[in-house]
N, C-alpha and C positions, 0 to 999 in steps of 0.2 A: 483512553477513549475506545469505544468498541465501534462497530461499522453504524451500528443505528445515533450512537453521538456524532459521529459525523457527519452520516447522512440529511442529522437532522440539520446543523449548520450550513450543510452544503446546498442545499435548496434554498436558502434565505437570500443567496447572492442572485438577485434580480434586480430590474430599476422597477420603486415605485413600492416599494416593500415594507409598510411599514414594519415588518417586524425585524429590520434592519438598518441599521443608520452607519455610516462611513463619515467621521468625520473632516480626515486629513486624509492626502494622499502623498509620498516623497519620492521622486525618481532622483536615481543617482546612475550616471553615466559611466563605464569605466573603460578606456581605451586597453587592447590586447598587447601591445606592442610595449606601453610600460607600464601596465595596473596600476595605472593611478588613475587615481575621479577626474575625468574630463568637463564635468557640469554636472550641477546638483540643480532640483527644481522642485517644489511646494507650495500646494495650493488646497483650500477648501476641495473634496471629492464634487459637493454640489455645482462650483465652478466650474468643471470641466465641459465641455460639449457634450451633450448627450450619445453621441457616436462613442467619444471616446469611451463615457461613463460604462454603454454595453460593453465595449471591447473589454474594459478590465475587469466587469462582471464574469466577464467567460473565464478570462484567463486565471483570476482566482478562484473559482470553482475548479479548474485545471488542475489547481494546486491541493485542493482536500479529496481529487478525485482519485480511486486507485484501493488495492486491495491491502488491508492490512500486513504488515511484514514484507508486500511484496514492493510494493512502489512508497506506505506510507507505516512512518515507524514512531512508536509514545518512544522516546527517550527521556530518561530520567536523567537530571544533571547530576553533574559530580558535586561535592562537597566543596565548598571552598568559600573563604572569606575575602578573595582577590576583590579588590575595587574592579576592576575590568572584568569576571565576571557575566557571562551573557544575560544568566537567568538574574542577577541584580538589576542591570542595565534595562534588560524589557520589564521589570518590575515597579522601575521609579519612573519609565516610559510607559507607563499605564496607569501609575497613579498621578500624574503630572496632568496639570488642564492647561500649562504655557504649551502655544505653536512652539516655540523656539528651544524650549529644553526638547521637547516631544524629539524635533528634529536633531538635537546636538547629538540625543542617544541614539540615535538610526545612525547619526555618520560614526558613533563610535563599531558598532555591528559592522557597517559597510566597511572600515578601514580593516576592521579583522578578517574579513571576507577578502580583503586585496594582498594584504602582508605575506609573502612566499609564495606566494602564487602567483601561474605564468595562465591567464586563459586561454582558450583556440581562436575565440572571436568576441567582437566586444560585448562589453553585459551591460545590462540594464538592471538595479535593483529596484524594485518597486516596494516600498512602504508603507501600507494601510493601519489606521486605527480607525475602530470604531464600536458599537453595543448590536448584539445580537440578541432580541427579547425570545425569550421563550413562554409562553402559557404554561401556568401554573398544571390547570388540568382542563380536561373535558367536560364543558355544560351540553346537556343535552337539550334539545330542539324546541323544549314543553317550557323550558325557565327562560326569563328575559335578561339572563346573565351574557354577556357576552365572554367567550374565549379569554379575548385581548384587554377584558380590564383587570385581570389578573394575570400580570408577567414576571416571572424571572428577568434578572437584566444583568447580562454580563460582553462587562466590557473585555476587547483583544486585541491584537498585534497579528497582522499577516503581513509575511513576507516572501516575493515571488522573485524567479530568478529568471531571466530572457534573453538567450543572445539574438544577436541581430544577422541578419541577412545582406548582403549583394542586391542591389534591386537587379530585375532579371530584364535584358533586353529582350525587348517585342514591336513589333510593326503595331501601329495604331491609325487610323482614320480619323484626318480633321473634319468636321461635320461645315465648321465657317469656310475652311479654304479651300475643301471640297480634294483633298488629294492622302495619299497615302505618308505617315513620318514614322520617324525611328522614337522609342522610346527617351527621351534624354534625363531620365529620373537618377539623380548621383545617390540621394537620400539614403544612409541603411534603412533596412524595413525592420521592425523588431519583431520577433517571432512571440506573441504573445499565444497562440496555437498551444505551445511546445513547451513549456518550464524548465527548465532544467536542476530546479532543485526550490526549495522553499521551506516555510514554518509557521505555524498558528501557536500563538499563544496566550496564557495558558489554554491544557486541555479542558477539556470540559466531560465529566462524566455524569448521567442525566442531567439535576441542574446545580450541579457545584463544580465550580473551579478550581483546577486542581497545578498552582503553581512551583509543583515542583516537577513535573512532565514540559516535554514541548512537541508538539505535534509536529516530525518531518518529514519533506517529502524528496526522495529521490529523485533522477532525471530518469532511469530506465529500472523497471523489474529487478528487485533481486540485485541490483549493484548502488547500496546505500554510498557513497562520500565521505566515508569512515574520517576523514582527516578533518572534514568540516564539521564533522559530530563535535569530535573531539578538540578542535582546536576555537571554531569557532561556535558554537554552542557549548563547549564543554559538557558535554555530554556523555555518559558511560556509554559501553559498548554496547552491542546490539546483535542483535542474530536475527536473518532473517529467513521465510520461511525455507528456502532453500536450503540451510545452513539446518535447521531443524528436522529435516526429510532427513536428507544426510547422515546425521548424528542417530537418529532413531534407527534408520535399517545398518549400520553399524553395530550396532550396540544388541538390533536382534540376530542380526551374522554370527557377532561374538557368543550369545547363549546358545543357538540352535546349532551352530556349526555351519551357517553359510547356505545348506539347503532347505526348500517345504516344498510340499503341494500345493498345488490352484484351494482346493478346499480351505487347507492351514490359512494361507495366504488373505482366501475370501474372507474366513472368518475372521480373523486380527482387524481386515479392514471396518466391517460389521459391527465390531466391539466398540473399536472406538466412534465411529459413530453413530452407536448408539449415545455413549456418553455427550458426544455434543448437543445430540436431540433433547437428551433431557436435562442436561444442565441449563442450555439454550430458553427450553423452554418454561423453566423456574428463573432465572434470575438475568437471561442475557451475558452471561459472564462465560468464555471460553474456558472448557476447563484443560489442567494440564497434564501432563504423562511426567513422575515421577519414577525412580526405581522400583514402587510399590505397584504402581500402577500400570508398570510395563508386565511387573511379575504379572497382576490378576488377566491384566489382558490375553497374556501367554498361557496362561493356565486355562482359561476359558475358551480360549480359539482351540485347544486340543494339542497342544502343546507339550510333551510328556517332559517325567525329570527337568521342572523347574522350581527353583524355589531362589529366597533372597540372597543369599550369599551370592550366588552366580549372577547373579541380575547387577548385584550391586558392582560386583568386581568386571563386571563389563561397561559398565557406566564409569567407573574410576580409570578402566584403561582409555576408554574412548574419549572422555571427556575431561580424566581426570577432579572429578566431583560428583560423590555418591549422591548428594542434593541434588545435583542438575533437574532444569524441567524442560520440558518440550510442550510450545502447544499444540494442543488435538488438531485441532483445526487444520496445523502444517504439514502432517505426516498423513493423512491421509487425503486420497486423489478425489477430487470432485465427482460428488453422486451424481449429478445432476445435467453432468455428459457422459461421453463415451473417455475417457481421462488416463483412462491406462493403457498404453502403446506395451506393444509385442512386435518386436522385432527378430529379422529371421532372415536367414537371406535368398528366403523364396518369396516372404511376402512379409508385409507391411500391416498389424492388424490392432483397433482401436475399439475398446468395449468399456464398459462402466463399471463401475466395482462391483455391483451387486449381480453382475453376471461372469465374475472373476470363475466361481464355481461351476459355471459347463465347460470351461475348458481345462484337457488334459494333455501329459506328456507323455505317450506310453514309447513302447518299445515292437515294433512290428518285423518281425526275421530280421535282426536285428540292426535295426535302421529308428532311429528318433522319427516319432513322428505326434505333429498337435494335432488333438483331437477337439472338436468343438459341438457340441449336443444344442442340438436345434428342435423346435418344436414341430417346424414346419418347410413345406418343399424351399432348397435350396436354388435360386435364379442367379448365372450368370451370362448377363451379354444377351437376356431374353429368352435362351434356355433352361429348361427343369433341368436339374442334374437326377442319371438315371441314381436309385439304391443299388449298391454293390453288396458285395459279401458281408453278412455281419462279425463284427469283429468282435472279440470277449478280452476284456483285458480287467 
């Protein structure tokens, strides 16, 4: 799935939607102390109260919300003919129209989810199945075609993760008895706000289903659940974007020898994205940095003495795999702030890649010092700074 198959699912989670139906809902309760299910519960989504309905509208948008590789990851399963089997299990749990099997394969999921594992606080799993229609294509204004009589229809499995909270003592005001009281609420609250981990599936790429992915989602940035990939979704490993930054400015350490300039630098970032802009804007499809790909890039930033063998054999040490790929997307810093920090220990300084190129390192009687090319008067604290001497470097 790419941000736009997401995004598009992830706006459907509304009340009153038809281009969205929920048909069941399963909460399973599971106590911290000995992870086992404490109470299990299952009802029509329609049944619920309408409060609640919105509360779990938010909360699973919650769960498709987040940045690819960073909070949400396509994992592919592993291979295997196991009966237990996750991607088996939500398979005959989505082609099943019994409430009661629907349910037996959620508690098989939930028991995998509890087996080894010790929580912090108790958890709540929540269970949705239901069809999220998609429009075929766009009728214009002029035809009496509506959108919505031509729809995609794919059915799915979301699953959200929530711990629970402490209700928090507070003074409150009775209104009948006319006096001040203590809060006396024992209840946990469950953090539906806050996810702490969850899955959609299958994915879905424009409008086909693609059941051998499962859409995950971590509880924080950058620190996927690697045991619950793998143990309870069965899942291959995963890299996320961090993990790809990483690997790439390694791998150009290894070929350049560790240093470049603001300009080198600028440029490498420039290159690749431009590759996103224009793959982005043919197909939607992130493209990725091979050994081939890192060569051209290096060679096109201005990069000297590079070609494949070096490229390759810094790819096999860093990652041990000449194939390896990285996506674009991950290595380089967002255009669209100020994303690349400079640090120093005079000062603290935040600029955007495509202004990587006015600042320099020179060498002034010989003392380091950054230099940064401005177009215009420099303000600090509501003072002009006077011009000093001009320097040549």
């Amino acid at each position: 799935m790419n941000k736009k198959d997401i995004a598009a699912i992830r706006k459907q989670f509304k009340l009153d939607n038809d281009l969205l139906t929920l048909t069941n809902i399963y909460n399973v309760y599971i106590r911290k102390e000995s992870s086992e299910i404490y109470h299990e519960e299952s009802q029509p989504f329609s049944m619920l109260e309408r409060e609640h309905q919105d509360l779990f509208m938010t909360n699973f948008k919650k769960v498709l919300t987040g940045r690819l590789d960073v909070k949400l990851f396509e994992v592919k399963f592993q291979h295997s003919e196991a009966e237990d089997h996750t991607q088996l299990i939500l398979n005959e749990a989505l082609k099943t129209t019994d409430v009661e099997e629907w349910k037996e394969h959620m508690m098989n999921i939930a028991l995998k989810m509890v087996e080894d594992v010790q929580y912090e606080k108790d958890l709540v799993i929540t269970f949705i199945r239901g069809e999220y229609f998609k429009p075929t294509k766009r009728h214009s204004e002029e035809t009496e075609v509506n959108e919505r009589d031509e729809v995609y229809t794919h059915p799915f499995i979301l699953c959200s993760m929530n711990q629970t909270e402490p209700p928090k003592k507070s003074l409150v005001f009775d209104y009948i008895e006319k006096e001040f009281k203590s809060n006396m609420m024992i209840d946990p609250i469950i953090n539906l706000a806050t996810p702490i981990g969850g899955f959609l599936f299958p994915c879905f790429t424009d409008h086909a289903a693609d059941v051998n992915h499962i859409l995950y989602t971590a509880g924080k940035p950058n620190k996927p659940d690697v045991d619950f990939i793998e143990t309870v979704l069965n899942g291959e490993e995963i890299m996320t974007a961090q993990d790809d930054k990483a690997v790439f400015e390694e791998i150009v350490k290894e070929v350049i020898g560790g240093e470049l300039d603001t300009p080198t630098l600028s440029n490498v970032y420039e290159e690749i994205h431009q590759m996103l802009d224009d793959e982005e804007a043919e197909e939607e499809v992130t493209p990725t940095l091979d050994s081939k790909a890192v060569e051209h890039v290096l060679k096109m930033s201005g990069v000297q003495d590079i070609d494949a063998e070096k490229v390759e054999m810094a790819f096999h040490k860093i990652v041990d795999d000449e194939k390896y790929e990285m996506k674009a997307s991950n290595v380089v810093p967002n255009y669209n702030t100020k994303s690349i920090k400079i640090n120093t220990k005079v000062a603290n300084i935040t600029i955007s890649p495509q202004d990587l190129k006015y600042v320099r390192q020179i060498n002034l009687n010989g003392k380091r010092c950054l230099v940064i090319e401005v177009e215009e008067d420099t303000m600090i604290e509501g003072f002009k700074l006077i011009q000093e001497e001009t320097l040549r470097y």
